[in-house]
VOGU-3710 file (C-alpha; in Angstrom, 3 decimals, decimal comma):
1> xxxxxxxxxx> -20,515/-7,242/5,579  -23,965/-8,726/4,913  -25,443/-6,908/1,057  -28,631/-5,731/2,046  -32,173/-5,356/-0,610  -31,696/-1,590/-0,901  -33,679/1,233/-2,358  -33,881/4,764/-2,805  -37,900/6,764/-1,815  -38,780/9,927/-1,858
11> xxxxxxxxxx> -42,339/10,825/-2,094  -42,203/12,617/-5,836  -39,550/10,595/-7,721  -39,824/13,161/-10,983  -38,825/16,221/-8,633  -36,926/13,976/-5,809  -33,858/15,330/-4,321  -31,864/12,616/-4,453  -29,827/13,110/-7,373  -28,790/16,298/-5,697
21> xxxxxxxxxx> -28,052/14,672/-1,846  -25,930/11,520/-3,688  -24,141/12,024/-6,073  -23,527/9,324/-9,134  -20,493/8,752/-6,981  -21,945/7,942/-3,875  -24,942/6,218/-5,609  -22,654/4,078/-7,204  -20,807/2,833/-4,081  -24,221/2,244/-2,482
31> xxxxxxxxxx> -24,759/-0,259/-5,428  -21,405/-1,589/-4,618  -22,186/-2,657/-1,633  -26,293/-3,473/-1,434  -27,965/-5,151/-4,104  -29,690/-1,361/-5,325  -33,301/-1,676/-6,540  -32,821/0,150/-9,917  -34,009/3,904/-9,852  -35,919/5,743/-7,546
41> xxxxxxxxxx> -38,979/4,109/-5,851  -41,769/6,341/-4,949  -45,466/5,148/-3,415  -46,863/3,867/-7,288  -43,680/0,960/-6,655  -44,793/0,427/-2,650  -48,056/-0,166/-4,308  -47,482/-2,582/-6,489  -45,180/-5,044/-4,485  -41,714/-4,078/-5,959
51> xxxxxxxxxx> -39,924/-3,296/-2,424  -41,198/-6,413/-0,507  -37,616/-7,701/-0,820  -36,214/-4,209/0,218  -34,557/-4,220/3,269  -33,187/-0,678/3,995  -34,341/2,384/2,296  -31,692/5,466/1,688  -33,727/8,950/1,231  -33,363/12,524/1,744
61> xxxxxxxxxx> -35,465/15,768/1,795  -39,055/14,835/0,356  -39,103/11,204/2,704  -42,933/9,861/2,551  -44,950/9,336/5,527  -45,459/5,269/5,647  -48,681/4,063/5,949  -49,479/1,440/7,917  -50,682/-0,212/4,208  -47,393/0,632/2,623
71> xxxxxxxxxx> -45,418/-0,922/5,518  -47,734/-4,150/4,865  -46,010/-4,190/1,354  -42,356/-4,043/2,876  -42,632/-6,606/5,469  -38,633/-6,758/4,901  -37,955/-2,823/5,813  -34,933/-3,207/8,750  -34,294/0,521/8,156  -33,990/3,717/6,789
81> xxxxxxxxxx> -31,184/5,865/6,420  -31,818/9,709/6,109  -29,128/12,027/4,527  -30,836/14,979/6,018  -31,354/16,571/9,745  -34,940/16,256/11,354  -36,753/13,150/11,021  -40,199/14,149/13,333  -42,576/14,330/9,987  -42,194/10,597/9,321
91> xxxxxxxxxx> -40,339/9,074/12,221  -43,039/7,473/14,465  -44,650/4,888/11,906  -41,321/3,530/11,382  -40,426/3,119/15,333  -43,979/1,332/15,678  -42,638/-1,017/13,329  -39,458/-1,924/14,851  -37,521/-0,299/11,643  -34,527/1,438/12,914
101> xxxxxxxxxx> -33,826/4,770/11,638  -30,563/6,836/10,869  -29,919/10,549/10,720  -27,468/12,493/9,317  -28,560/15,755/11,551  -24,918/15,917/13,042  -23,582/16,036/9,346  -25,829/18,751/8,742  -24,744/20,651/12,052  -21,695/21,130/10,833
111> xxxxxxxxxx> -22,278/23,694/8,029  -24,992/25,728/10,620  -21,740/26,014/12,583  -19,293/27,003/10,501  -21,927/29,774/9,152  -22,287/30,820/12,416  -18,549/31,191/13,395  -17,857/33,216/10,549  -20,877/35,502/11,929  -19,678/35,518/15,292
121> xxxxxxxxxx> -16,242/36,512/14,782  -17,714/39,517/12,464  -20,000/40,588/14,959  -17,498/40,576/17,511  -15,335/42,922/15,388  -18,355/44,839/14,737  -18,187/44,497/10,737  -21,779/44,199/10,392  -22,138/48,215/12,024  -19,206/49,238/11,169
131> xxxxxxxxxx> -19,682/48,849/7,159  -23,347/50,248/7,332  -22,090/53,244/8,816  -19,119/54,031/6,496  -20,735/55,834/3,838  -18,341/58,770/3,650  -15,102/59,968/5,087  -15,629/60,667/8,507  -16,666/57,504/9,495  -13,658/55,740/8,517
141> xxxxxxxxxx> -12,469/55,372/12,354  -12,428/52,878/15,350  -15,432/54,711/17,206  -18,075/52,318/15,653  -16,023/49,388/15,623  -16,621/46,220/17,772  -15,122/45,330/21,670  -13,246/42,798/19,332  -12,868/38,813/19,527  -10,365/38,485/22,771
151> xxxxxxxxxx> -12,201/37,510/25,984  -16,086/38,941/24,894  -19,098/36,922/25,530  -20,923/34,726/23,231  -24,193/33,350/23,766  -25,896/29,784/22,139  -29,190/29,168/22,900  -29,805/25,895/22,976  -27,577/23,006/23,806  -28,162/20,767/20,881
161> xxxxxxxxxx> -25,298/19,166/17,807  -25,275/22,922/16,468  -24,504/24,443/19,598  -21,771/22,052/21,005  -20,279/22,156/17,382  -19,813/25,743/17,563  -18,839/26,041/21,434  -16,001/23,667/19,783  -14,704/25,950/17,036  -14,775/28,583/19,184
171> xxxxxxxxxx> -12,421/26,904/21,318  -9,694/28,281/19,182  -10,663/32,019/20,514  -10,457/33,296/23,896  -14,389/34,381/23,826  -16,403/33,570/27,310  -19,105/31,337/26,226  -22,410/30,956/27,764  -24,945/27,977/26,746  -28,501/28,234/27,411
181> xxxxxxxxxx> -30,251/24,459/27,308  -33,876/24,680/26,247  -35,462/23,314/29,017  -35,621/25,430/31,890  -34,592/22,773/34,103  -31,158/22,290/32,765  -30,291/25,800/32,497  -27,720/27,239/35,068  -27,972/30,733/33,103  -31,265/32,330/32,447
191> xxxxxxxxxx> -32,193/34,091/28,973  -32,259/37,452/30,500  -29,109/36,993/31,640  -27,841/35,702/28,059  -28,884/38,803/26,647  -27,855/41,128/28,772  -24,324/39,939/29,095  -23,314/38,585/25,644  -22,095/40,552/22,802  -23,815/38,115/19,943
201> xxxxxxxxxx> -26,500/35,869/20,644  -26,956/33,067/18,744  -30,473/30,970/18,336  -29,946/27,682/18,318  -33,681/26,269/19,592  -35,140/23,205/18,905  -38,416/23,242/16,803  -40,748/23,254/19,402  -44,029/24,131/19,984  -42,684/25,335/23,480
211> xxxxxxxxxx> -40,279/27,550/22,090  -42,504/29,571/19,799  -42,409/33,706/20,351  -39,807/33,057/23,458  -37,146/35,433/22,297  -38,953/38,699/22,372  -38,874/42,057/22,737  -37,603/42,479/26,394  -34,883/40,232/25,437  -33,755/42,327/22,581
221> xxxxxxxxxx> -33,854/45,628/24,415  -31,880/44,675/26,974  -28,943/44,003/24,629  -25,533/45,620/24,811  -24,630/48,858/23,200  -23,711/47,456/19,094  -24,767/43,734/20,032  -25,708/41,028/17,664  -28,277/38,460/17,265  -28,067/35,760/15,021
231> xxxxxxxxxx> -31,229/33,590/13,886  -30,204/29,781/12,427  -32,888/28,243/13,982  -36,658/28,697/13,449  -38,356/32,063/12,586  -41,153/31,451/14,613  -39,007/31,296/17,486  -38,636/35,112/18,024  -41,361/37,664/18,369  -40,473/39,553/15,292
241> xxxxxxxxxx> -43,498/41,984/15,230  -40,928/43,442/18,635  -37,704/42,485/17,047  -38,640/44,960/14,615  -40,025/47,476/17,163  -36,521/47,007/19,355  -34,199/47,656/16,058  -36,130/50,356/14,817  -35,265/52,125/18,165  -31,886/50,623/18,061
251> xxxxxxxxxx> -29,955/51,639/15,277  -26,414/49,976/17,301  -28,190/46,464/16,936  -27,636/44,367/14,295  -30,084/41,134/13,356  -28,491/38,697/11,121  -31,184/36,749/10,036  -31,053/33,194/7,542  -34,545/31,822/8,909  -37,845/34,095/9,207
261> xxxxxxxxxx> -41,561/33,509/9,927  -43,028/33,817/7,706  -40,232/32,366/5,306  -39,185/34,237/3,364  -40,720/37,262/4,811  -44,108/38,778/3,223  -43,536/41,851/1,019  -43,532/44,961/2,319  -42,278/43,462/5,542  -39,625/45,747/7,437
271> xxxxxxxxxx> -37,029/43,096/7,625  -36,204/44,458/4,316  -35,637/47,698/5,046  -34,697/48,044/8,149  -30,311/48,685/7,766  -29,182/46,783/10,882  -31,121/43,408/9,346  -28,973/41,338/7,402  -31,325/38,336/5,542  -29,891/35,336/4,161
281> xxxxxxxxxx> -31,959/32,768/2,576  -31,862/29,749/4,801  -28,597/29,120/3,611  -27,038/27,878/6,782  -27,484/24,257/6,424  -26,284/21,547/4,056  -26,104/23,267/0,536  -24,543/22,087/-3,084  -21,268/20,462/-1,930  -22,510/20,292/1,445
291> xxxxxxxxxx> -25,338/17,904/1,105  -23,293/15,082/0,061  -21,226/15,232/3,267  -24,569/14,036/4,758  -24,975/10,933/2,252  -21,065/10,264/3,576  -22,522/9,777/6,704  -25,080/7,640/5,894  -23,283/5,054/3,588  -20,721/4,806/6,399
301> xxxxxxxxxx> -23,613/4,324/8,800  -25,138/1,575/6,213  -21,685/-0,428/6,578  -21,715/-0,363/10,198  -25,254/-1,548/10,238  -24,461/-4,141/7,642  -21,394/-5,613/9,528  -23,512/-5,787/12,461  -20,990/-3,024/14,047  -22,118/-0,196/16,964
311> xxxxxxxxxx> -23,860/2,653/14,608  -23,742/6,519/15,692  -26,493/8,076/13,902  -29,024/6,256/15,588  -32,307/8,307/15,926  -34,276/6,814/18,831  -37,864/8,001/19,538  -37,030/9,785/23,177  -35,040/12,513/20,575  -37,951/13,363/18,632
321> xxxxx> -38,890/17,136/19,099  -35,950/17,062/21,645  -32,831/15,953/19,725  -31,717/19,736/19,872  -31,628/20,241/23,339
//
């Protein structure tokens, strides 16, 4: 395996997020097996000529935009590996180049989806209604519970890593699964028809202009009796000026909601309030322990690279904006 001139950027090295993605751990087997440029380089080191030997660049959260003038000072820069999901902010400067750039986006599916299966299976049981409602004695019965997990409906939309990964834990279950891609062309099943027949919905869209206000207020009235929806993907995704409107006048839904738009939600905003909205706080993907499983990905990636073996994180410009299918 070749030892690469490696470096660690971020844009703000005094508040980077590196120390919290790698761990002194993982740091320390990068060392072991590039020659590590000591520390973590920001733009004041691009400036003044330090990386011009640095051949591959590890970074997280808080990667910089390259200039075409900082790229002049790293005429050596291969590639960049990226222990984090979306790489659309800083991507295309890179491709221009020739630098080949690596993603850990399918590391950080796997969290989303395990987040989402414990939702899921909730819903299904209909824990979410169920323990809002049980506020005294006569509640405690099976009336408000849920159709249960055995042969219901599930819907993802979206067909990206997210969505397969869950459509494969949920293999374990005997739900009915129904996968809505987001380009109209590739669906089979329409959204109407997603929300009208599944018990919990699930929002898996990419972040997309296209896709902005799409899942609105027809689609949440025509829900089932005690459905779920479940928002892991983008706030700005669903109309929720008529999300609000359709769950005011339907007490039996239930929103469970980690992403918002605005994020977090502006005060005095009903999605506090209302009692069938659950919020979490964007929580879904790669937290704490999490993260590092993403900088796991990307050192394994590096020694693949390095050996001059076929990588799998590959981001390619074609998957920008459309990675998450």
């Amino acid at each position: 395996m070749k030892r690469c001139q490696a470096a660690f950027i971020t844009n703000n090295p005094a508040q980077s997020q590196i120390p919290y993605v790698y761990s002194e751990k993982q740091i320390q087997e990068i060392a072991s097996v590039t020659n590590l440029h000591p520390g973590i380089a920001g733009p004041d080191d691009i400036a003044s000529g330090a990386l011009r030997e640095v051949e591959v660049l590890f970074s997280t959260w808080g990667m910089p935009v390259l200039s075409d003038a900082q790229l002049d000072l790293m005429p050596s820069l291969k590639a960049v590996f990226y222990s984090a999901g979306a790489t659309d902010s800083f991507a295309r400067p890179l491709f221009a180049r020739g630098i080949r750039l690596f993603s850990a986006w399918r590391a950080n599916a796997i969290p989303v989806a395990e987040f989402c299966l414990g939702q899921i299976l909730l819903s299904l049981k209909g824990y979410f209604r169920a323990s809002r409602m049980l506020k005294s004695p006569e509640y405690f019965n099976t009336k408000l519970c849920g159709p249960g997990v055995y042969g219901e409906t599930v819907a993802l939309i979206g067909a990206g890593a997210i969505s397969n990964h869950i459509r494969d834990l949920l293999t374990n279950f005997q739900v009915n699964v129904i996968t809505v891609p987001s380009r109209k062309e590739k669906r089979t099943v329409s959204l109407e028809e997603a929300f009208s027949k599944a018990m919990v919905v699930s929002n898996h869209l990419p972040n997309r202009d296209d896709n902005v206000g799409v899942l609105n207020g027809d689609l949440f009235r025509s829900m089932r009796e005690g459905a779920v929806f479940i928002n892991t993907g983008r706030g700005r995704q669903v109309n929720e000026a008529e999300l609000i409107e359709v769950l005011e006048s339907r007490p039996d839904l239930t929103a469970l909601l980690d992403v918002t738009w605005p994020e977090p939600p502006k005060a005095g905003s009903r999605l506090y309030t209302l009692p069938n909205v659950v919020l979490s706080p964007h929580i879904a993907g790669s937290i704490n322990d999490e993260v590092h499983r993403m900088s796991d990905y990307m050192i394994a990636e590096y020694k693949r690279f390095a050996s001059d073996e076929p990588c799998l994180h590959e981001v390619c410009e074609s998957m920008l904006l459309t990675s998450q299918s």
